[in-house]
Backbone as JSON, one array per atom type, in Angstrom:
{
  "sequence": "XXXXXXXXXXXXXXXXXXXXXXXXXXXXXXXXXXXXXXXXXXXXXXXXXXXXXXXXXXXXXXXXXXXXXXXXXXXXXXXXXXXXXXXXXXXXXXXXXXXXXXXXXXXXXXXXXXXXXXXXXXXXXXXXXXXXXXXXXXXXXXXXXXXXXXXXXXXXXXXXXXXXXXXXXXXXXXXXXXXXXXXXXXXXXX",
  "N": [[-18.0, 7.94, -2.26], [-15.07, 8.14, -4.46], [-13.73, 6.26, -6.94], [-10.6, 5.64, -9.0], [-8.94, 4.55, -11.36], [-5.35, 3.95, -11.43], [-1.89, 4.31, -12.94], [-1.37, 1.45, -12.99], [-3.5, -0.75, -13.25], [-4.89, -1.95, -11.72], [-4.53, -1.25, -9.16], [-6.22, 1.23, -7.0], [-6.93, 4.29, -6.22], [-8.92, 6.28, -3.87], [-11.37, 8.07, -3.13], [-13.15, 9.71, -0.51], [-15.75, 11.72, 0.0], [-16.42, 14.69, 0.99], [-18.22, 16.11, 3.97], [-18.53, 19.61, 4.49], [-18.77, 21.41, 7.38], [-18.53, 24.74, 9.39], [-18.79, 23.43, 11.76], [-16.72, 21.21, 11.31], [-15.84, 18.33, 9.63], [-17.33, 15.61, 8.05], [-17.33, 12.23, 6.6], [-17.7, 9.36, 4.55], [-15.35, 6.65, 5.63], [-14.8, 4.47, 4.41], [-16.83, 1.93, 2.6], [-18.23, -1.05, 1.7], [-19.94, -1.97, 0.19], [-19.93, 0.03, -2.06], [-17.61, -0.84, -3.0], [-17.51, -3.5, -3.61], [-19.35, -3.1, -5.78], [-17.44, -1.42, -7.4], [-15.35, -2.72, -8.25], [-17.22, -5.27, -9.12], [-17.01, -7.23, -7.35], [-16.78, -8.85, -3.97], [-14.44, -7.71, -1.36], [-13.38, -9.33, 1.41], [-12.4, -7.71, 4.14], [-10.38, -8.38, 6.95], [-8.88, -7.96, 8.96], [-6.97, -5.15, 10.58], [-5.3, -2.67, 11.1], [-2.43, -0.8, 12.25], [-0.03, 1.92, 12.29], [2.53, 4.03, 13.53], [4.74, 6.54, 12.64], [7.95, 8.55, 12.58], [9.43, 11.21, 10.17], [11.46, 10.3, 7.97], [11.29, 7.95, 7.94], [10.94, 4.55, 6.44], [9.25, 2.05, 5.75], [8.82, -1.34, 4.43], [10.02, -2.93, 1.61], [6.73, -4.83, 1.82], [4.85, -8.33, 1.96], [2.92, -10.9, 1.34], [3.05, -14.58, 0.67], [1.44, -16.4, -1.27], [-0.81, -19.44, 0.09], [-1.27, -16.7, 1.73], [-1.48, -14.3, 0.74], [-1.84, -10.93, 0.48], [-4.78, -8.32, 0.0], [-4.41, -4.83, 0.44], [-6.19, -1.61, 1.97], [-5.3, 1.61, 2.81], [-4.6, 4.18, 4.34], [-4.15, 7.26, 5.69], [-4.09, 9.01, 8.68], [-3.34, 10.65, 10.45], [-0.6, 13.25, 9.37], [1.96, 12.95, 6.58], [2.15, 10.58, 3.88], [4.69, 8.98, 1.19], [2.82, 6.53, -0.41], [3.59, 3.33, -1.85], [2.73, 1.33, -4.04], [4.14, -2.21, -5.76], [4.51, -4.0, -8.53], [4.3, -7.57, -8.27], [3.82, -9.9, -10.24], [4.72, -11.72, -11.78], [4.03, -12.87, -14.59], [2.78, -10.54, -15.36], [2.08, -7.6, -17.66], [3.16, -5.33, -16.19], [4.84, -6.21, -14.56], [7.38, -5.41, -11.93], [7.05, -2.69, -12.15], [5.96, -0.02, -10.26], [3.46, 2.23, -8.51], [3.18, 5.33, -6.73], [1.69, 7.37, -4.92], [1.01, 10.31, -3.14], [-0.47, 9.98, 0.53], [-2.19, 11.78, 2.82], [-3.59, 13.27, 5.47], [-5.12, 14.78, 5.21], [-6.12, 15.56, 2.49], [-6.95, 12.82, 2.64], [-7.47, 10.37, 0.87], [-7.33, 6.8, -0.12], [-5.18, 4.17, -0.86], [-5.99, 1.52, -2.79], [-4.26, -1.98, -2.93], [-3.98, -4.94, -4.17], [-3.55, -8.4, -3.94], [-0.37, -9.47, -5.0], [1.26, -7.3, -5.06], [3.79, -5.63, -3.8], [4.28, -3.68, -0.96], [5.07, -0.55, 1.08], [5.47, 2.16, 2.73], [7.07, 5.45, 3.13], [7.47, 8.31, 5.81], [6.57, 11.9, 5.17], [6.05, 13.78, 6.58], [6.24, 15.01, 10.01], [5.39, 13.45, 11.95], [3.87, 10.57, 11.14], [0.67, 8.45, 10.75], [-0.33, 5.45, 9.94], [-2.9, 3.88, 8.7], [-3.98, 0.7, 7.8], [-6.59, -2.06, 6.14], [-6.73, -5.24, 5.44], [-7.36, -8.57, 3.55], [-6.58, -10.91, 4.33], [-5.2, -13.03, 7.22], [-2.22, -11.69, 8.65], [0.65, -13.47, 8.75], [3.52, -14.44, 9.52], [5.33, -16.71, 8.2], [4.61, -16.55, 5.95], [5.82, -14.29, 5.36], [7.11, -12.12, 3.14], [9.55, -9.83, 1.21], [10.94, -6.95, -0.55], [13.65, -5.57, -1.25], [13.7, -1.77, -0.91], [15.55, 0.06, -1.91], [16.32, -1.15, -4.21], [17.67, -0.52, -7.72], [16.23, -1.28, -9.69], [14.32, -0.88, -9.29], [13.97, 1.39, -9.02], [12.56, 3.51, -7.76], [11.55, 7.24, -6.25], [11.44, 8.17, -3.35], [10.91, 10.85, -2.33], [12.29, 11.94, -0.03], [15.51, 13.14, 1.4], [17.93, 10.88, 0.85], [20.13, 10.56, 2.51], [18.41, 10.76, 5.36], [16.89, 8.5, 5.15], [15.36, 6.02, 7.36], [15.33, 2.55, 8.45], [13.93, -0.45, 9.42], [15.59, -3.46, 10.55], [15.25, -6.07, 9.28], [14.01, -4.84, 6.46], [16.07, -3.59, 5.66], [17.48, -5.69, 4.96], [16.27, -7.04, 3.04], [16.04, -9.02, -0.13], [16.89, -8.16, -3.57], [14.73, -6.89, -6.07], [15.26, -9.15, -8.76], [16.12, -10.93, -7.06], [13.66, -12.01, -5.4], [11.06, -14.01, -4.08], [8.43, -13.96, -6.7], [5.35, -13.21, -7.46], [3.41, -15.68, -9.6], [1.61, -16.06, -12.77], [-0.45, -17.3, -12.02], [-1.86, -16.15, -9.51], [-4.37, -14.89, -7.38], [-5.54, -11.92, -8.08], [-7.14, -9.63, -5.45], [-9.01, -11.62, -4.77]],
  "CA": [[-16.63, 7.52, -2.49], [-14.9, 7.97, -5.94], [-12.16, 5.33, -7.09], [-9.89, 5.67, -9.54], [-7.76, 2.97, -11.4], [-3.67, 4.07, -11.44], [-1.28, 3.55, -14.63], [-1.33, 0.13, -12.8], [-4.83, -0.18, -13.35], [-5.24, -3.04, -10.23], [-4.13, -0.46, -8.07], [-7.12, 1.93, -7.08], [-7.01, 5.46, -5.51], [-9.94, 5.63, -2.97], [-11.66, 9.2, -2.43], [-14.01, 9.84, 0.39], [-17.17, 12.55, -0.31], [-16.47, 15.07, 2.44], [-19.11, 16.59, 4.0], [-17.9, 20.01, 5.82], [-19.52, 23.14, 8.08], [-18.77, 25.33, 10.81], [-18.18, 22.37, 13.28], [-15.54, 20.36, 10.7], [-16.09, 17.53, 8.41], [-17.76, 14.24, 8.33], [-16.78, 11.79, 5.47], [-17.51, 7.83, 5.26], [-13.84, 6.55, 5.22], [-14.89, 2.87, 4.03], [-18.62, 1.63, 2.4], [-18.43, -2.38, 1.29], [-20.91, -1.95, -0.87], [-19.87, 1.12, -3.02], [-16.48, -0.62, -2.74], [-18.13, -4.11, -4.32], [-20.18, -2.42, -7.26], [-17.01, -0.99, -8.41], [-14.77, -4.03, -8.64], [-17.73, -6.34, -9.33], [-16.97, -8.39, -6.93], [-16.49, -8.68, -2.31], [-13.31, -8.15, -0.56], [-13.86, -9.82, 2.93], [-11.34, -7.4, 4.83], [-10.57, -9.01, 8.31], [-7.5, -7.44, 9.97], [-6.76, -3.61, 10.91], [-3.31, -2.72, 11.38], [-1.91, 0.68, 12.56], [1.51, 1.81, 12.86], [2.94, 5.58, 13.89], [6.52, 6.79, 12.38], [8.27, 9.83, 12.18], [9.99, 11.61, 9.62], [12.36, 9.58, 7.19], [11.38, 6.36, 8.36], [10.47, 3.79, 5.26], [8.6, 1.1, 5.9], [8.73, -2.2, 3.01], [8.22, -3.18, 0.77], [6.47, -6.3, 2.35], [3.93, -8.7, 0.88], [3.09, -12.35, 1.7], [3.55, -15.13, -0.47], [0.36, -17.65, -1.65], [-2.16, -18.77, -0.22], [-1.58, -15.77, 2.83], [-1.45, -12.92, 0.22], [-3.28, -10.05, 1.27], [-5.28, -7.25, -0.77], [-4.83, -3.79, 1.37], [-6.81, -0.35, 1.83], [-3.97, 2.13, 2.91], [-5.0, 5.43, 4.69], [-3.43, 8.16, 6.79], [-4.75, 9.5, 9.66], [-2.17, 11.35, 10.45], [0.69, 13.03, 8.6], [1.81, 12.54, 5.14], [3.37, 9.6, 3.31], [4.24, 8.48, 0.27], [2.48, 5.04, -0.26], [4.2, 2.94, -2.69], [3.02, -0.7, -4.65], [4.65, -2.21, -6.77], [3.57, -5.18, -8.98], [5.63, -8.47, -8.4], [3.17, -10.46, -10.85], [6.21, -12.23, -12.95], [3.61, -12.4, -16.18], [2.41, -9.19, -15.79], [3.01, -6.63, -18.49], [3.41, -4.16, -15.59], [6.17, -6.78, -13.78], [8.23, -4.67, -11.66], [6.77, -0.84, -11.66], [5.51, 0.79, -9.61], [2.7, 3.48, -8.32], [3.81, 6.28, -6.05], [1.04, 8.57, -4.37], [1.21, 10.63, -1.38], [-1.6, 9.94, 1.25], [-2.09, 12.46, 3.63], [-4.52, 13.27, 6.68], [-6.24, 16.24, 4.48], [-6.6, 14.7, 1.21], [-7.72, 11.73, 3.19], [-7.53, 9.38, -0.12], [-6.79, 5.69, 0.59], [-5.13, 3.22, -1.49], [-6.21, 0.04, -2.61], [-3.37, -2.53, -3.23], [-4.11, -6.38, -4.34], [-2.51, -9.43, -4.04], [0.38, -9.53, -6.21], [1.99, -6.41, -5.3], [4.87, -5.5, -2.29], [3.32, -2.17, -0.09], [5.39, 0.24, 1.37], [5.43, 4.12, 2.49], [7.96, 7.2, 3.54], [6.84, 9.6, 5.7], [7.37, 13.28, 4.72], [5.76, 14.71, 7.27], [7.11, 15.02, 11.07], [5.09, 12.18, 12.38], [2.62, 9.75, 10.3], [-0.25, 7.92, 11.27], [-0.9, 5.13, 9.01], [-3.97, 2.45, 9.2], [-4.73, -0.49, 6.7], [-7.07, -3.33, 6.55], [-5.97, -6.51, 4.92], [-8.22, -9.3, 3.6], [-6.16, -11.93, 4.83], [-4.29, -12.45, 8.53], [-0.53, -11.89, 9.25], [1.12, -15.28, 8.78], [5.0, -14.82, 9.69], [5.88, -17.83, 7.68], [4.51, -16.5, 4.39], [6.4, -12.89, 4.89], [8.3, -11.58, 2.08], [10.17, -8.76, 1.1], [11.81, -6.55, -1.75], [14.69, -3.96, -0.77], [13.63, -0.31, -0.93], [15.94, 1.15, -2.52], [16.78, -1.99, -5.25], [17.55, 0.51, -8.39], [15.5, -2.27, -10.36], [12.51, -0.12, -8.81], [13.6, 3.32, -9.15], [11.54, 4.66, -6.68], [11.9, 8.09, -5.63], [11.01, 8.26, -1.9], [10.85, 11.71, -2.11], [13.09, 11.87, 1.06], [16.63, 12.97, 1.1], [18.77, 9.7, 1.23], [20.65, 10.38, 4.73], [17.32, 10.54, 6.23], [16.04, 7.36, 5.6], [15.49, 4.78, 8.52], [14.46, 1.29, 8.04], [14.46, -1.76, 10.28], [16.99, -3.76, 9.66], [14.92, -6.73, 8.47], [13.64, -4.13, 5.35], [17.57, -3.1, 4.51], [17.93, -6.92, 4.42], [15.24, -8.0, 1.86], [16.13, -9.06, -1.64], [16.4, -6.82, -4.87], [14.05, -7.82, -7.15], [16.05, -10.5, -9.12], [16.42, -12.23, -6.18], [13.07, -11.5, -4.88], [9.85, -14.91, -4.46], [7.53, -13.44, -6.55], [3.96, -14.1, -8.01], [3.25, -16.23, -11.01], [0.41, -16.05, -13.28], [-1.9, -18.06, -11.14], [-2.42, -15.3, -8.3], [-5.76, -14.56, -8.28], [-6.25, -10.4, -7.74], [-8.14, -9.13, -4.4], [-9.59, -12.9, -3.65]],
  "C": [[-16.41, 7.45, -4.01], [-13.9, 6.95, -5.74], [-12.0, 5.42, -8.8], [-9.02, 4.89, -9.75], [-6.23, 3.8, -11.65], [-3.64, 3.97, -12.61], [-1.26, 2.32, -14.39], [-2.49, 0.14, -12.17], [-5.27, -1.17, -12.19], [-5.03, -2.38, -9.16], [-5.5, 1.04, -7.92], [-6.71, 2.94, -6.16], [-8.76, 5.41, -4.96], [-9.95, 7.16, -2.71], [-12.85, 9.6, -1.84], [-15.0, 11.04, -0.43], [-16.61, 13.08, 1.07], [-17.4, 16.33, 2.48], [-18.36, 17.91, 5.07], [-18.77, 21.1, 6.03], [-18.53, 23.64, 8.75], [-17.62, 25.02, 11.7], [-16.96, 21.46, 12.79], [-15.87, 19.52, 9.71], [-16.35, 15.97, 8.73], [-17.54, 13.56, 6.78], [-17.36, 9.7, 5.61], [-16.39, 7.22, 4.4], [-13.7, 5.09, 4.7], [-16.28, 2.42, 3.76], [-18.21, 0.46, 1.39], [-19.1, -2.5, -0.06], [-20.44, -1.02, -2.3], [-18.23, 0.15, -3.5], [-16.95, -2.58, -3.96], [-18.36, -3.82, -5.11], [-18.98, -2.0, -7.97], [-15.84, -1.7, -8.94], [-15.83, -5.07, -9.18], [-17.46, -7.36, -8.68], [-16.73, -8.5, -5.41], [-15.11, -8.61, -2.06], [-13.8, -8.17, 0.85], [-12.61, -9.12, 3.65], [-11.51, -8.24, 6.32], [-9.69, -8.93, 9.11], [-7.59, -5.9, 9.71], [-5.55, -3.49, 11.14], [-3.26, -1.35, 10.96], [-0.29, 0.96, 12.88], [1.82, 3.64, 12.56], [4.66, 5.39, 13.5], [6.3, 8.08, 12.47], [9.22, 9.77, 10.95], [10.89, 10.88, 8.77], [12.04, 7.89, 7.17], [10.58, 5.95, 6.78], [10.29, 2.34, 5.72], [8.19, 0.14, 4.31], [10.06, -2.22, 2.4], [7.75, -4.5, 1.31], [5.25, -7.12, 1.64], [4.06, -10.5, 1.6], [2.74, -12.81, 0.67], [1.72, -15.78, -0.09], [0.18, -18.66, -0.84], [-2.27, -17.43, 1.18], [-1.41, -14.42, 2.13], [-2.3, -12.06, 0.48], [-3.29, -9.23, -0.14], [-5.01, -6.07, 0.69], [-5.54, -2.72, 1.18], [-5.74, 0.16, 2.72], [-4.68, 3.56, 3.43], [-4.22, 6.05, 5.89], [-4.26, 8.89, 7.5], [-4.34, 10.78, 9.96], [-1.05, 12.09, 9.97], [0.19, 12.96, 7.19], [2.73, 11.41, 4.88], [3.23, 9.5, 1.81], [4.12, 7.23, -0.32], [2.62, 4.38, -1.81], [3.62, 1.5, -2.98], [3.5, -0.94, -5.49], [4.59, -4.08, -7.49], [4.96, -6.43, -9.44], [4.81, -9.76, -9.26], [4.09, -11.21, -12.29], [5.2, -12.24, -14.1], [2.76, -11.13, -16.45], [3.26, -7.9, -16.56], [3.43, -5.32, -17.77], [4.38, -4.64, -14.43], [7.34, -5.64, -13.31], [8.13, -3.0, -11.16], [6.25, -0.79, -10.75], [4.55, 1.83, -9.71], [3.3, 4.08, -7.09], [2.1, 7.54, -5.84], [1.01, 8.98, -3.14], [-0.68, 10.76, -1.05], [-1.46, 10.61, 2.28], [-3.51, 12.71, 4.89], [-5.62, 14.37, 6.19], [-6.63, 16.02, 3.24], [-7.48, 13.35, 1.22], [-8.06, 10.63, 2.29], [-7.04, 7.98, 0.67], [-6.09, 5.02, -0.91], [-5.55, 1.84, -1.68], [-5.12, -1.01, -3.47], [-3.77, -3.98, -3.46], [-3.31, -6.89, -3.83], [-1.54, -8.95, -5.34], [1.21, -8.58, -6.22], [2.62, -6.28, -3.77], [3.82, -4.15, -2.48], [4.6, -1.72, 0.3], [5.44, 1.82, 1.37], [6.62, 4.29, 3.07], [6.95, 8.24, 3.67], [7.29, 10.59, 5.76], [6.82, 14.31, 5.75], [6.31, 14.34, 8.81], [6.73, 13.42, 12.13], [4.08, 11.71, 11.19], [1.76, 8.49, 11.17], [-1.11, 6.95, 10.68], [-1.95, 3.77, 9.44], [-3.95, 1.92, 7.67], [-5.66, -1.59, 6.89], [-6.55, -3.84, 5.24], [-7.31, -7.76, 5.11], [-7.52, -11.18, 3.72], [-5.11, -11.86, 6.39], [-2.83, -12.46, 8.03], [0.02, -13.73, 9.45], [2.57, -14.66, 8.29], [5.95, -15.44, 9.01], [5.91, -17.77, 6.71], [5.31, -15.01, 4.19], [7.37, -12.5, 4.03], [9.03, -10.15, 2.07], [10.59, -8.52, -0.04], [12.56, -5.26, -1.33], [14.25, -2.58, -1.39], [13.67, 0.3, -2.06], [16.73, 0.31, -4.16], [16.45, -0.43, -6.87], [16.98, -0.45, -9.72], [14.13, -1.21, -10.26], [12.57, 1.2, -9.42], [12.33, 3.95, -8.64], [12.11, 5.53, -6.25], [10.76, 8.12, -4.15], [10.89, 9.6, -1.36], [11.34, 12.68, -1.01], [14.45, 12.26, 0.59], [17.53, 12.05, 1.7], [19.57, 9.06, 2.62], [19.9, 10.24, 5.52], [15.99, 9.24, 6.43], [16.1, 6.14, 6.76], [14.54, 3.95, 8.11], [14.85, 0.24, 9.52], [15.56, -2.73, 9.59], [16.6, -4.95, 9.12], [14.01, -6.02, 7.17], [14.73, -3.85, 4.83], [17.93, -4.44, 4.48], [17.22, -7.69, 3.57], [16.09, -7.71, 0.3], [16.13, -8.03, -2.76], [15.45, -8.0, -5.53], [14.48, -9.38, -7.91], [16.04, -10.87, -8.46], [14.73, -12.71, -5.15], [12.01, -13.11, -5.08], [8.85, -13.77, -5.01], [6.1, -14.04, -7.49], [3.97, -14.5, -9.34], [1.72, -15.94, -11.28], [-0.79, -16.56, -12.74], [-2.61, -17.16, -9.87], [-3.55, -14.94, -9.15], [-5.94, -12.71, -7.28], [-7.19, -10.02, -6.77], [-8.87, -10.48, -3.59], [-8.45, -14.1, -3.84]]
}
């Protein structure tokens, strides 16, 4: 596995070693250890979470608040998307941007996302097939949000605009300005 730090250097790109013949390709799509050594330090993942879209759909940006913040690993099975974090760390000198890479089922890269940042993808391909683990559970009570398409973000979704579908609690989250987001005290991955 290689990893790679982003322009938002807390944000890691995640690339498998693939082994291929003949018969197809074997790869190991997650190793603790290799994954330790290069943070210096454990993430205890402990949830899995899968979810299937098609075509336009945009999912996020979501994120839970303190102490239920999660760190994620971000991979496609399926499909292509393009998997979006974006760093809501109010004293961070990277407050507000964003990373943008597409994860696809043949590139097979993952993302790794901390605490501290909203998640969301768009997928560009006809269906998508996306898995994450998360080193903290789902807690309802701590769920947040930041609107999409807030032009605070300037995200391109690489989608053309008529074709996006959201739920309708994602076209009702906050722009930024209005948005709970992390103070200096979040602590990164634990």
């Amino acid at each position: 596995m290689h990893f790679e730090r982003c322009p938002i250097p807390e944000v890691i790109l995640c690339t498998p070693k693939l082994h291929t013949d003949a018969r197809g390709y074997f790869m190991e799509s997650f190793r603790q250890d290799a994954l330790d050594a290069f943070l210096g330090f454990a993430i205890n993942f402990c949830q899995d979470n899968e979810s299937q879209s098609r075509y336009g759909v945009v999912r996020g940006l979501h994120y839970q608040q303190a102490p239920y913040a999660q760190t994620k690993l971000v991979r496609v099975l399926h499909g292509r998307i393009l998997d979006v974090a974006v760093d809501l760390r109010q004293e961070a000198s990277t407050f507000g941007q964003h990373v943008a890479v597409v994860l696809d089922a043949q590139n097979k890269q993952q993302l790794l996302i901390p605490k501290g940042f909203a998640h969301g993808f768009a997928v560009l391909s006809s269906t998508a097939v996306v898995a994450y683990k998360s080193d903290a559970y789902y807690a309802p009570k701590a769920e947040r949000g930041v609107y999409y398409g807030d032009t605070q973000l300037n995200i391109n979704w690489q989608l053309p605009v008529d074709t996006h579908q959201l739920s309708s609690k994602d076209q009702a989250w906050p722009s930024l300005a209005e948005a709970e987001v992390f103070d200096s005290n979040t602590s990164l991955y634990r």
